[in-house]
C-alpha positions in Angstrom: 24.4 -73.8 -51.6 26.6 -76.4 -53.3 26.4 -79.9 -51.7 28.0 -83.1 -53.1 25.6 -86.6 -52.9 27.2 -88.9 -50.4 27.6 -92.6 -51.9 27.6 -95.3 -49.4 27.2 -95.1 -46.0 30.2 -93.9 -44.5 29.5 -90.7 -43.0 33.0 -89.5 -43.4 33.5 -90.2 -47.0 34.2 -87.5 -49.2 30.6 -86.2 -49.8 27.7 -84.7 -48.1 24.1 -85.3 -47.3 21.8 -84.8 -45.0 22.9 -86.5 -42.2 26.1 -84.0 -42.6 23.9 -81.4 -42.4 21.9 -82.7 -39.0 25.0 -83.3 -37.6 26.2 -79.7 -38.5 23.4 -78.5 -36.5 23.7 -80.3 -33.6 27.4 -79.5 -32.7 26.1 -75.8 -33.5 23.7 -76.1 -31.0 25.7 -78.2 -28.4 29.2 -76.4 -29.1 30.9 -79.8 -28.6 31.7 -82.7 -30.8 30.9 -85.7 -28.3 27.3 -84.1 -27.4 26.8 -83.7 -30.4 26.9 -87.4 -31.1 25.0 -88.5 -28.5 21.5 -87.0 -30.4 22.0 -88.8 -33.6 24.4 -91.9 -32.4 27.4 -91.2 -33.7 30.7 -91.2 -32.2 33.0 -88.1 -31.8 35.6 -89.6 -34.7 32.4 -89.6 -37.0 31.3 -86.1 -36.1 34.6 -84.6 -36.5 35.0 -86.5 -39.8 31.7 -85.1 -41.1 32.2 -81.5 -40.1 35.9 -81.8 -42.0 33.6 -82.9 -44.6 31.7 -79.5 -44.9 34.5 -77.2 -44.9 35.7 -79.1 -47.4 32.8 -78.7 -49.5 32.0 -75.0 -48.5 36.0 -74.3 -48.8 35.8 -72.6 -45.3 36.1 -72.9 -41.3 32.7 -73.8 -39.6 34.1 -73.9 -36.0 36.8 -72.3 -34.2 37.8 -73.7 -30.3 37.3 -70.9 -27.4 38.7 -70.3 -24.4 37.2 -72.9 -22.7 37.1 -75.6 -24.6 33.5 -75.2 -26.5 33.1 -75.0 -30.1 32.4 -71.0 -31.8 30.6 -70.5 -35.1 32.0 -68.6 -37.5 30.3 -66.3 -39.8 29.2 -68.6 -42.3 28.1 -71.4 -39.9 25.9 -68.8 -38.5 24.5 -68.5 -42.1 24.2 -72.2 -42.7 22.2 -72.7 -39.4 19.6 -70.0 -40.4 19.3 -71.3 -43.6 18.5 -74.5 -42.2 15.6 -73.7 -40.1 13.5 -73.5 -43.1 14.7 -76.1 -45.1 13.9 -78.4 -42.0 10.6 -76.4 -41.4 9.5 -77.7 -44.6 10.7 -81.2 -44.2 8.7 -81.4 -41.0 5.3 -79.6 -42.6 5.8 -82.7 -45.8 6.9 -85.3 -42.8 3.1 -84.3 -40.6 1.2 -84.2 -44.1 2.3 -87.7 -45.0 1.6 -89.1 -41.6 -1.8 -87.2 -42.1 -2.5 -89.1 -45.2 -1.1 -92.4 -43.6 -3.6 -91.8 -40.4 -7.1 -89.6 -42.2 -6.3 -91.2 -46.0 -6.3 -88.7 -48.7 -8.3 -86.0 -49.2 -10.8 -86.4 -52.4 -12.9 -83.5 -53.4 -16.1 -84.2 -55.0 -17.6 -81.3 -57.0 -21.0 -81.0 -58.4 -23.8 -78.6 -58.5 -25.7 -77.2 -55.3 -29.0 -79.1 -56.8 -27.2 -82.5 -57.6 -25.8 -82.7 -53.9 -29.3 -82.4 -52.8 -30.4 -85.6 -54.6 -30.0 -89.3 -52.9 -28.1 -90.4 -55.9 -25.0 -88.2 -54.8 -25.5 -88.5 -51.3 -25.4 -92.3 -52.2 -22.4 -92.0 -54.1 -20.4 -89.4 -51.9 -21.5 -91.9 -48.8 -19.9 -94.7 -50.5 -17.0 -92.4 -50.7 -16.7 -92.2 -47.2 -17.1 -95.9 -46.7 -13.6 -96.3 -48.1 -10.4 -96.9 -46.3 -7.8 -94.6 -47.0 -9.8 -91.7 -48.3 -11.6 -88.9 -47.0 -13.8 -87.2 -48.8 -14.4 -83.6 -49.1 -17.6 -81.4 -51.1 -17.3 -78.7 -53.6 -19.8 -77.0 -54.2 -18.8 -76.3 -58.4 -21.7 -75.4 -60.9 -21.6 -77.6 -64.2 -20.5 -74.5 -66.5 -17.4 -74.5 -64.4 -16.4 -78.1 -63.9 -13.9 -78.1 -66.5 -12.2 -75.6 -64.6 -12.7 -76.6 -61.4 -11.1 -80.4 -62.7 -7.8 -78.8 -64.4 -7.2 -76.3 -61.5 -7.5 -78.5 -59.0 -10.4 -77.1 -57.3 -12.2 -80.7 -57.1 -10.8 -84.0 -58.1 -14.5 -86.1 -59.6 -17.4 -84.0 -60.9 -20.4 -86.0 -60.3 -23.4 -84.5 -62.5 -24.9 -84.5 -65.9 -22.5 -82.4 -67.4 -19.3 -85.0 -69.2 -16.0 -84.0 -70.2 -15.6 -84.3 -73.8 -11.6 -83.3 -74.1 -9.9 -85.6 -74.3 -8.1 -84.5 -71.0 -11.2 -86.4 -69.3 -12.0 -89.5 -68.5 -16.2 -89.8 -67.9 -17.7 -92.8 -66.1 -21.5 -93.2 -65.7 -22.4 -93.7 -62.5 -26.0 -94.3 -61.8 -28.9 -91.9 -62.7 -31.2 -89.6 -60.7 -34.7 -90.0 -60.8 -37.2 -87.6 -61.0 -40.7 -87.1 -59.4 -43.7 -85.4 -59.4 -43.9 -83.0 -56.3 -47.3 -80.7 -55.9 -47.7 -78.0 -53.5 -49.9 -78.6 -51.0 -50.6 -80.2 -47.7 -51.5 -84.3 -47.9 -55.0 -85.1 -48.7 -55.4 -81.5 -50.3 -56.8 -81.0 -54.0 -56.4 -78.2 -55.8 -59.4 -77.7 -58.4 -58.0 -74.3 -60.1 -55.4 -74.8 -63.2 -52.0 -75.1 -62.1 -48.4 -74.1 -63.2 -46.1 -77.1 -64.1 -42.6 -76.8 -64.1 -39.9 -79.0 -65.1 -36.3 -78.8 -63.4 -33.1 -78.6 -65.3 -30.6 -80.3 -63.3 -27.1 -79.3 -64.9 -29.0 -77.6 -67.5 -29.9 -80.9 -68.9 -33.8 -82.5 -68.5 -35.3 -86.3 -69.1 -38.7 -86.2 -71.0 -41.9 -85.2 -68.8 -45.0 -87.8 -68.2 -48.4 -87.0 -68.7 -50.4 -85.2 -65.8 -53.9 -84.2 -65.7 -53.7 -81.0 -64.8 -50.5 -79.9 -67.0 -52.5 -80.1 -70.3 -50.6 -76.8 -71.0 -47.5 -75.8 -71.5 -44.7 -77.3 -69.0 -41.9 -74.3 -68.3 -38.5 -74.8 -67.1 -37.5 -74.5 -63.7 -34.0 -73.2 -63.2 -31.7 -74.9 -59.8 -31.8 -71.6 -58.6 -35.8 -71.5 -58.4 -36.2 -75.3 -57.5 -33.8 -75.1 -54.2 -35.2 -71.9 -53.5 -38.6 -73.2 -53.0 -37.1 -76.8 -51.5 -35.7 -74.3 -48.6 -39.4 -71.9 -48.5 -42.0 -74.0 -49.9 -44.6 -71.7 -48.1 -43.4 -69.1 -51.2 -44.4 -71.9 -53.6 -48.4 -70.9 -54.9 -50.2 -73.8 -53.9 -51.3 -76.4 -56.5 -48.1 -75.8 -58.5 -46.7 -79.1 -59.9 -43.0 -79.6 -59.8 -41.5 -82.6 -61.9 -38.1 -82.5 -60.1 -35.1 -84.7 -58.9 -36.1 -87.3 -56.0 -34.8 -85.7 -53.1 -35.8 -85.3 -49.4 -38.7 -83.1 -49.1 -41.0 -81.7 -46.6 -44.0 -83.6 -47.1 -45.8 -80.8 -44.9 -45.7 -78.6 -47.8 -45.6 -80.9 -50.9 -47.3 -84.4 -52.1 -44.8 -86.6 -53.9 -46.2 -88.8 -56.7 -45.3 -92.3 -57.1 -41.9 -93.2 -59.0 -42.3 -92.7 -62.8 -40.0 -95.8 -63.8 -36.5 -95.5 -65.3 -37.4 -94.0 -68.7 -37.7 -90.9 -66.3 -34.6 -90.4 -65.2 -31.6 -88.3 -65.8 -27.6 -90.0 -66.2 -25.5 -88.7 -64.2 -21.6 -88.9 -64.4 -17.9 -89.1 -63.0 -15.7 -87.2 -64.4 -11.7 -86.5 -63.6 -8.7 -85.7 -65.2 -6.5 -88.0 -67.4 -3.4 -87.1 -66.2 -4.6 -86.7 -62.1 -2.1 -87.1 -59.7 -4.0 -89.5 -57.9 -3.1 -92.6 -59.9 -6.0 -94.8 -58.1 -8.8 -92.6 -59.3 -10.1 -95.4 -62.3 -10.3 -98.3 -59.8 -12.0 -95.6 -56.9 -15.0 -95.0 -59.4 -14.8 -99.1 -59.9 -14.9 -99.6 -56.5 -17.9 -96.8 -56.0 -19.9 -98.3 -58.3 -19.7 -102.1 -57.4 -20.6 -101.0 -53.8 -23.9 -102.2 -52.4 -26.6 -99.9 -52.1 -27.0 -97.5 -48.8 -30.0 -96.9 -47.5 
């Protein structure tokens, strides 16, 4: 469809716009120039101006008079009118997404691993998320060995985890770190006086240094997330006296004794990391704004 930009804001000037084209539609739907006007405040002179306006663009008739006075379509008017119901459809789907964003804020997906979610640290950071007008956040559920896809496609908009972008496509902020404590299986007050299997959890396949324990004298094996958020879910399939040296999250202290906090030389960084070149211009100052926000408890 060729259409002309209208400059100024005479509606019967020699070009077209959208207001043309809204006018177009509703003398098709009313069949006569002065109801027409009455939908979109214009006066019969300015109606019949703009549809002279058309044909002159589309170098044909849009209107013929009947019988009885009312206005008839002509074959390509039909056209034009069908062809219009979509382009308006999408104007009104973009018109209810702004006043979405205007009303909810934008949407903000925060990836990061199953096991990092489950740590206060994110739920700290994804809360203060929350706690800022004009956005509404959203989780992702992305493992670390696919955040630099899940960033580029679109998928999530901040992975929070150990894992930093090293392209130079990303922009990595630190943004706190998660600490990590000793968990044993076993009900409180119970001792376990048999040797023990110690694990150590790998949070976004990265670990901070163990501490010294008593009964791990032997060799300390990895824990995968898989394993450790298996056995968060059915500690009862966790052998009892098994020593975990895991991220501080909530736990079911039924089912496990949690040692004391081991201080920050035991802790893990963790990190936000988003595009470059995101869409959302105000992501820099977000993370800012994240990070200067007073603790939630």
């Amino acid at each position: 469809m060729k259409m002309a930009v209208l400059s100024g804001d005479d509606p019967g000037g020699g070009g077209v716009d959208f207001r043309h084209l809204s006018a177009f539609q509703r003398v098709y739907q009313e069949k006569n120039y002065s109801h027409a006007g009455f939908g979109i405040f214009a006066t019969r002179k300015s109606i019949v101006r703009m549809m002279q306006n058309l044909e002159r663009t589309f170098a044909c008739t849009l209107f013929t008079e009947g019988l009885r006075g009312e206005l008839v379509p002509g074959p390509f008017a039909e056209r034009l009118y069908n062809d219009l119901r979509f382009l308006n459809a999408a104007r009104h789907r973009m018109k209810d997404h702004i006043t979405a964003i205007h009303e909810n804020g934008r949407v903000v997906h925060m990836g990061c691993s199953p096991a990092v979610f489950r740590t206060r640290e994110f739920r700290n950071l994804f809360r203060g998320l929350q706690s800022l007008d004009g956005i509404r956040a959203c989780y992702s559920a992305v493992e670390s060995s696919e955040a630099g896809k899940a960033l580029v496609s679109g998928h999530c908009d901040i992975y929070i985890g150990c894992w930093a972008g090293t392209a130079s496509r990303f922009v990595t902020q630190d943004t706190g770190v998660v600490a990590f404590r000793r968990y044993q299986r076993g009900a409180p007050g119970e001792v376990c006086e048999e040797k023990v299997d110690c694990f150590l959890v790998s949070l976004d396949g990265k670990r901070p240094d163990h501490p010294a324990y008593n009964e791990c004298s032997g060799e300390w094996r990895v824990m995968d997330e898989a394993r450790w958020l298996y056995w968060l879910d059915h500690p009862e399939e966790c052998p009892a006296g098994t020593v975990v040296f895991g991220p501080d999250v909530q736990i079911d202290t039924d089912y496990w004794q949690v040692g004391e906090d081991p201080g920050t030389d035991k802790c893990q960084p963790l990190h936000a990391t988003f595009l470059r070149q995101h869409s959302y211009e105000f992501l820099p100052s977000l993370m800012t704004k994240i990070l200067m926000r007073p603790p939630i408890e």
